[in-house]
DRENPAZA-906834 format. One record per residue: z, x, y of N, C-alpha, C in turn. Coordinates in steps of 0.1 Angstrom, whole numbers, padded with zeros to 4 digits, always signed. Each point is the difference from the previous one (the first is absolute). Layout:
BEGIN
ZXYZXYZXY...
//
This chain:
BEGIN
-0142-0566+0063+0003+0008+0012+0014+0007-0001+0008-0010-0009+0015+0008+0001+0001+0015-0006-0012+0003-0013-0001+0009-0006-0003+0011+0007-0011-0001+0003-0010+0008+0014+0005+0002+0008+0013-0005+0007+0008+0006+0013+0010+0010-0008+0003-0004-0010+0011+0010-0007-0004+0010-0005-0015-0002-0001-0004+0014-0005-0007+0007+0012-0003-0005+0011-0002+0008+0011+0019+0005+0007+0007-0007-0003+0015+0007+0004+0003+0013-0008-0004-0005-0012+0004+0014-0014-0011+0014+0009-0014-0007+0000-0004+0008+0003+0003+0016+0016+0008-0011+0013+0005+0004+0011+0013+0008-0004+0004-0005-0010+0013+0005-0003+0000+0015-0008-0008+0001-0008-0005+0014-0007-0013+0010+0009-0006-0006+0010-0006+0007+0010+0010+0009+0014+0013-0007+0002+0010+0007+0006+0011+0007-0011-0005+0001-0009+0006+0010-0009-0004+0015+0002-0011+0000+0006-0006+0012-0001-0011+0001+0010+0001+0010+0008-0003+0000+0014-0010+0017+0001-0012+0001-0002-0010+0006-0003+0000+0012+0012-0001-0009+0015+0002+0005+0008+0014+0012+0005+0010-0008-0005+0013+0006+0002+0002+0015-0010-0006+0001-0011+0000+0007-0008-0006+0013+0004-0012-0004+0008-0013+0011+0004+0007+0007+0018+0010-0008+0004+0009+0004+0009+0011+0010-0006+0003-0002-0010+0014+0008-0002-0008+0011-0009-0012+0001-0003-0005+0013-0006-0005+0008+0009-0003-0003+0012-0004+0008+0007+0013+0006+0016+0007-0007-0001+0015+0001+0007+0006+0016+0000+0003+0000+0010+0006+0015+0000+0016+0001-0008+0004-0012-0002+0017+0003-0005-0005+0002-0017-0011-0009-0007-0003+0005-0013-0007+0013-0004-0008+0001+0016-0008+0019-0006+0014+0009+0000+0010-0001+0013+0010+0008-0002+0011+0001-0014-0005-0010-0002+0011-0006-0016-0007+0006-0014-0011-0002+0004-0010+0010-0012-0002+0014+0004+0001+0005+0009+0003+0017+0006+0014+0003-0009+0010-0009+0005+0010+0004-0003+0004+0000-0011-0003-0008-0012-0002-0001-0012-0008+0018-0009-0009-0002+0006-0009+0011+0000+0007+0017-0003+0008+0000+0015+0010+0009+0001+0008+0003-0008+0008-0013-0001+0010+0000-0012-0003+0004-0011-0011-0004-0002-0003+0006-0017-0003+0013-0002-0007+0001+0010-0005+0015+0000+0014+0012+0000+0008-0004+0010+0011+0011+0003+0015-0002-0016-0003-0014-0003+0008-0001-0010-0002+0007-0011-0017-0005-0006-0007+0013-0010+0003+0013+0003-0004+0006+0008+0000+0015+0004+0016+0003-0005+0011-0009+0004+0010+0009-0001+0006-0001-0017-0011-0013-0006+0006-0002-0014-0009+0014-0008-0011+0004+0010-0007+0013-0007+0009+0010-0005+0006+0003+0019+0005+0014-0002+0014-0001-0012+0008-0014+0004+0011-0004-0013-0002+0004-0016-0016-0009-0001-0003+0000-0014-0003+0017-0003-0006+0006+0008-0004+0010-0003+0014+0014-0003+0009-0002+0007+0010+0008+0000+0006-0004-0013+0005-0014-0003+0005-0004-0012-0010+0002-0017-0013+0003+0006-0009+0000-0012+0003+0018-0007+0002+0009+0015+0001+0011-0001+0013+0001-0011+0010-0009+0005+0016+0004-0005-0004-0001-0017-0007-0016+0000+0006-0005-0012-0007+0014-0013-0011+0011+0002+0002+0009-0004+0004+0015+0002+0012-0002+0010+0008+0009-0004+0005+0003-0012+0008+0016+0003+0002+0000-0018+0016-0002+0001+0006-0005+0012+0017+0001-0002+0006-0015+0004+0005-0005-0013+0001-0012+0002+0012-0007+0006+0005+0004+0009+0007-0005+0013-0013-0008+0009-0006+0007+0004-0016-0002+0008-0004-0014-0007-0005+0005-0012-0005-0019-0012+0011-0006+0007+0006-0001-0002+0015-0009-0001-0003-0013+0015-0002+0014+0009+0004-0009+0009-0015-0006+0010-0010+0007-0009-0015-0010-0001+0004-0009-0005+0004-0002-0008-0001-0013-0009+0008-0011+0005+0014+0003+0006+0007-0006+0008-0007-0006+0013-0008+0008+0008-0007-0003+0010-0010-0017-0007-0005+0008-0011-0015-0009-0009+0008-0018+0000+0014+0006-0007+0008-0014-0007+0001-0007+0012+0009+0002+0008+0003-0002+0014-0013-0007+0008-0009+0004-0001-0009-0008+0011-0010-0009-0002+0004+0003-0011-0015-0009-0011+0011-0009-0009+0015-0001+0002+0005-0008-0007+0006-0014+0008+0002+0002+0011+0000-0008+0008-0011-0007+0017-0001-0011+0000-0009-0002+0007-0005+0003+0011-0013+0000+0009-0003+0008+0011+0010-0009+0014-0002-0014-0004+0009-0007+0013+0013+0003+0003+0007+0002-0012+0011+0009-0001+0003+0011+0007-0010+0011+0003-0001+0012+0000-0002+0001+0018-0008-0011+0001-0006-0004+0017+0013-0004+0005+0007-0009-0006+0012-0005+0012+0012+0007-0007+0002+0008-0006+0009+0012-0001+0000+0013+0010-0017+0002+0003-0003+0011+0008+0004-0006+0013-0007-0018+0004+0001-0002+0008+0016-0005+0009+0010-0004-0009+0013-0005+0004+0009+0008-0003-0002+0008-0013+0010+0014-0003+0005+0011+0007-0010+0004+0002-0003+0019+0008+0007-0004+0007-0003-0014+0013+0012+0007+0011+0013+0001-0001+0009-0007-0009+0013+0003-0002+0002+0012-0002-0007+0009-0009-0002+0015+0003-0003+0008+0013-0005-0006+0008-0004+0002+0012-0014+0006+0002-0008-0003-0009-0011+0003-0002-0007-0017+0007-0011+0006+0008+0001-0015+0009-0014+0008+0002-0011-0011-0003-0018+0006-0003-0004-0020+0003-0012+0006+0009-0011-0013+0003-0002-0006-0017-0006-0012+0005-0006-0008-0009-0010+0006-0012-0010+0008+0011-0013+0003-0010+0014+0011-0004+0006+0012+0005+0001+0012-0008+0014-0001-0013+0001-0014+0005+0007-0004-0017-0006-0011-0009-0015-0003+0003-0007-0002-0008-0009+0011-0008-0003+0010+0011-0004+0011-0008+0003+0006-0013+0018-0001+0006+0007+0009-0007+0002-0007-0015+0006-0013+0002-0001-0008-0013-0012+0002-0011-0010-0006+0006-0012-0002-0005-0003+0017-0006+0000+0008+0008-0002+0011-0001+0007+0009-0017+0014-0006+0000+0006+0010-0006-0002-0012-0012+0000-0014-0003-0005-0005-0011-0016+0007-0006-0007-0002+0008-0010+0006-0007-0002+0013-0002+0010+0010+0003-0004+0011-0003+0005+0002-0018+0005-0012-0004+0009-0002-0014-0011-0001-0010-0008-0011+0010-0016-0003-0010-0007+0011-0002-0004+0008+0013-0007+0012+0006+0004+0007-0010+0009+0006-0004+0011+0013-0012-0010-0006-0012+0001-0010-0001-0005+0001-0015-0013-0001-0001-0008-0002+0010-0021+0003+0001+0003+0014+0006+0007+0008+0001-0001+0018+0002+0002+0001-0011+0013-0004-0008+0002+0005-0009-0009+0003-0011-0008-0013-0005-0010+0001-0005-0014+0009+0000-0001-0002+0015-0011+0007+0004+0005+0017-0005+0011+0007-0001+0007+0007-0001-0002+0005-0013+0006-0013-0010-0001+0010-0016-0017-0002-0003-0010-0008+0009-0012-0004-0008-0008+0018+0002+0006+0009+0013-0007+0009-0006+0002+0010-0014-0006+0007-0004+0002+0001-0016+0011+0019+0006+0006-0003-0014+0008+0013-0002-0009+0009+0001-0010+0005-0003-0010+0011-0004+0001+0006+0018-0004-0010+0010-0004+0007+0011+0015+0005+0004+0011-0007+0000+0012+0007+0004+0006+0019-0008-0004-0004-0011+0001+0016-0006-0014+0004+0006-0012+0001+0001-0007+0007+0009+0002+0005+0012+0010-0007+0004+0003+0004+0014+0015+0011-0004+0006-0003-0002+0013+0010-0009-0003+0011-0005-0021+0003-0006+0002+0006-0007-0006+0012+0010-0003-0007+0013-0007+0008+0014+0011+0003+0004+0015-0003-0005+0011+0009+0012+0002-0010+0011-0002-0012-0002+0007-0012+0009+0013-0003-0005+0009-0001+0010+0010-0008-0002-0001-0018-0005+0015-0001-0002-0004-0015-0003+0000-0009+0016+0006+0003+0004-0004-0005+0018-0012+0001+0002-0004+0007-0002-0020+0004+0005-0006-0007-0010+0004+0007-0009-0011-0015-0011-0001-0013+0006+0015-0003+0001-0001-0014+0003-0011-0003+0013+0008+0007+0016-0006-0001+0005-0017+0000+0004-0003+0011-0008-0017+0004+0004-0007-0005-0016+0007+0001-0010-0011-0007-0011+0002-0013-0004+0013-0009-0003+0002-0011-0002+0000-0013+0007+0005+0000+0012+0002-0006+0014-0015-0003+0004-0008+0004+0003-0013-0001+0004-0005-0005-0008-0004+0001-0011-0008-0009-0013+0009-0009-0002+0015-0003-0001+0005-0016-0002-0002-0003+0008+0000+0001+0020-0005-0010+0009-0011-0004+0000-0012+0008-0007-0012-0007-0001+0000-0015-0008+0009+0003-0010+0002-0005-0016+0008-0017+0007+0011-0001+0010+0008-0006+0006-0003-0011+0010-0016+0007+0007-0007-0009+0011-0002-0012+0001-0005-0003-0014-0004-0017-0004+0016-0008-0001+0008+0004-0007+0012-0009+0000+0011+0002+0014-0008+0009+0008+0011+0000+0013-0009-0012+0011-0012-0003-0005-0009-0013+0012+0002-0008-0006+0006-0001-0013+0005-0013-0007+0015-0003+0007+0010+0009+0006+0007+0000+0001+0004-0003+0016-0018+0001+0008+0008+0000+0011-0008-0013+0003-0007-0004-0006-0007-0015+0002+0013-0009-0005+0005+0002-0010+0019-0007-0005+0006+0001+0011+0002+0012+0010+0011+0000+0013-0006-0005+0007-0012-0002+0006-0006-0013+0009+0008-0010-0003-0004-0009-0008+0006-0008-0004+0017-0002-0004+0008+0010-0002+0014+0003-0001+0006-0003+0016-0011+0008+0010+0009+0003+0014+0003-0019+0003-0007-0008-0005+0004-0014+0004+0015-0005+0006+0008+0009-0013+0012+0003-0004+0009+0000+0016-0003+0009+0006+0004+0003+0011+0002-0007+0013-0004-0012-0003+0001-0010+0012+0014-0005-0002+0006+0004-0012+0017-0009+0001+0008+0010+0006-0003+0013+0006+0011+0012+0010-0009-0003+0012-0011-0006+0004-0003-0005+0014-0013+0006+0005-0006+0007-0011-0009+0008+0000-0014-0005+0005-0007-0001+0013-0010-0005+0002-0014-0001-0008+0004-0002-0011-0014+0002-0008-0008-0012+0002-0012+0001-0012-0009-0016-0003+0005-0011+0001+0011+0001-0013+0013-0015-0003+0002-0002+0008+0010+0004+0009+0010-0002+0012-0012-0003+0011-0010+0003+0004-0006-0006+0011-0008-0014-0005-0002+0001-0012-0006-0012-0004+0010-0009+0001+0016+0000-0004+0011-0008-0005+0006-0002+0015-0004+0004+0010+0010+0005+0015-0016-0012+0007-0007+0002-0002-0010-0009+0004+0000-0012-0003+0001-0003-0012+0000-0013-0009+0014-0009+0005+0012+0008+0004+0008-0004+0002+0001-0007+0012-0012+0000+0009+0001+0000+0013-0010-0013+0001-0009-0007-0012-0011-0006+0000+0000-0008-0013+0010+0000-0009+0001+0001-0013-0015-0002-0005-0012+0008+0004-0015+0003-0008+0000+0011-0010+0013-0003-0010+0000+0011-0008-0012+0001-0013-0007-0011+0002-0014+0005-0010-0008+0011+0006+0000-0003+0019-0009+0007+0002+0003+0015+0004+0016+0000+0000+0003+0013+0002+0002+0012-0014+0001-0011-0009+0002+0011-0015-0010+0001-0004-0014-0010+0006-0015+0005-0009-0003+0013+0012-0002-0001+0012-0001+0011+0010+0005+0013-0011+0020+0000-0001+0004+0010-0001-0003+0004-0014-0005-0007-0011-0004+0002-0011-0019+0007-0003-0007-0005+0012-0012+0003+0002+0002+0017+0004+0011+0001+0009-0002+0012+0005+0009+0009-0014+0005+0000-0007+0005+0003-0011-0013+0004-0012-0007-0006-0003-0012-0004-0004-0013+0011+0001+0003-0002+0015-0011+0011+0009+0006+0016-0004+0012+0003+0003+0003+0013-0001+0003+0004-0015+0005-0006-0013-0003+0003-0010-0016+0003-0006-0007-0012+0006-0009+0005-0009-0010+0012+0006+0000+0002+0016-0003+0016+0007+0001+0009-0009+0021-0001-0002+0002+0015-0005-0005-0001-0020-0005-0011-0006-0002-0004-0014-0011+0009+0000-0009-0004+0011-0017+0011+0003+0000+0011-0001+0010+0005+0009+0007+0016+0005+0002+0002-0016+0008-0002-0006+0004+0001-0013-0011+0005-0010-0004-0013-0001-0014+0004-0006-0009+0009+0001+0000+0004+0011-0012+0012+0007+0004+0011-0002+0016+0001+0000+0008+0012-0005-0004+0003-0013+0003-0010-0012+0001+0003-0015-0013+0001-0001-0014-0006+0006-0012+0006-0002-0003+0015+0001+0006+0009+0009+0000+0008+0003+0005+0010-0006+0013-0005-0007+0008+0010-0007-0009-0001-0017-0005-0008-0006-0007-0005-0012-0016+0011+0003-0004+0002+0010-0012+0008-0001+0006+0013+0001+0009+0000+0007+0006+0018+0002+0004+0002-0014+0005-0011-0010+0005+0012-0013-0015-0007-0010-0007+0001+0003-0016-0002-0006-0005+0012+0002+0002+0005+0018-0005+0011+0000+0006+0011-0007+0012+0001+0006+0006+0008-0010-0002+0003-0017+0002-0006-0004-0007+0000-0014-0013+0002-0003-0006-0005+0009-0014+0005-0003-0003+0015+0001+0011+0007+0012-0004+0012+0002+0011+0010-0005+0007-0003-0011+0007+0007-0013-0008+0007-0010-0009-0009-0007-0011+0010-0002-0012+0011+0003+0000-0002+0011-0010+0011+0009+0009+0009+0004+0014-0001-0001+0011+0009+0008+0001+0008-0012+0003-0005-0011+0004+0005-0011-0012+0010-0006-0012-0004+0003-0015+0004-0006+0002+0012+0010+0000+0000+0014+0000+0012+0010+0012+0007-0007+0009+0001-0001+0012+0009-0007-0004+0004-0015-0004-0003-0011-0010+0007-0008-0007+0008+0004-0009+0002+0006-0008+0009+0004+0006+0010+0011+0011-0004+0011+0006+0011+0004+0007+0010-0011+0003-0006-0012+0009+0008-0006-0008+0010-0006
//
């Protein structure tokens, strides 16, 4: 009997470990949908601005005057050489001595933002030299500037070229914005960790906040995929219809 009571204790004791019901409360709770909105946000507004970052710096880094390199590259060393938590509570405790004084999220933005636009520079850049020299002197040899090249022939076929490793990048910033609960930031963490603190049920608040983590990566993993499906038949098509374009121009000639 003494066995059998201790193993029905072991067993009460690892049954209030984990609370089934409590769990199916805090995923359906409005402080976790707002914490995964917010999350959501974050990522979104952080990417966008590491776009327009990467994209300007992807422009520089082929410039032809190298003051311009110089101080891409300084931007590149600089953000990618030291860490993002760094960068969060420098934006977030620094600036105002300068008197630059910004909410929570718009110096999470900013952080997050201007780190990844370091990553960003170098998937443009890429996407940048993968189109081939041949189409740039075609376009030179039509009386485009190199501004217009870039703009109307290069820029368009590297962002096609760029799409897949920018959903890799913002499925990474889902997961990065976590980051942001140490400047006070109402995200996932912080409502899971601000709850738990209040109940100490932190299994059931970090599987919730990890479930909902979970959920929205693997949405946008779908989105992803449905994209590169799409871009993989468009240059199928394309190719396919290189030789019938080419066969039509024979015979115009």
């Amino acid at each position: 009997m003494g066995d059998a009571e201790r193993q029905l204790g072991l067993l009460i004791v690892h049954a209030s470990l984990f609370q089934p019901a409590l769990l199916a409360q805090y995923l359906v709770s409005a402080d976790f949908f707002n914490g995964g909105v917010m999350t959501l946000w974050l990522s979104i507004a952080a990417l966008a601005v590491g776009l327009v970052i990467g994209l300007l710096l992807a422009v520089g880094q082929e410039a032809p005057w190298s003051p311009v390199r110089m101080l891409v590259w300084a931007y590149i060393w600089l953000f990618r050489g030291t860490p993002v938590l760094l960068q969060l509570v420098f934006a977030f405790n620094v600036l105002p001595a300068f008197g630059v004084l910004l909410p929570g999220f718009a110096c999470a933005v900013l952080a997050l933002g201007l780190n990844e636009g370091a990553y960003m520079a170098e998937i443009m850049r890429s996407g940048i030299r993968a189109v081939g020299p041949g189409q740039r002197l075609a376009a030179r040899a039509l009386g485009l500037e190199d501004a217009k090249v870039m703009r109307w022939v290069v820029l368009p076929q590297a962002l096609r070229i760029v799409i897949p490793p920018i959903g890799n990048q913002f499925i990474g910033m889902l997961k990065l914005s976590a980051l942001v609960s140490v400047i006070g930031v109402k995200e996932l963490l912080l409502v899971a960790d601000e709850t738990a603190s209040g109940n100490f049920r932190y299994i059931e608040t970090l599987t919730a906040a990890g479930i909902y983590y979970l959920v929205l990566t693997t949405v946008f993993m779908a989105i992803q995929s449905v994209i590169e499906r799409s871009l993989r038949r468009r240059r199928v098509t394309s190719r396919q219809a290189t030789p019938a374009l080419e066969a039509r121009l024979e015979v115009i000639r």
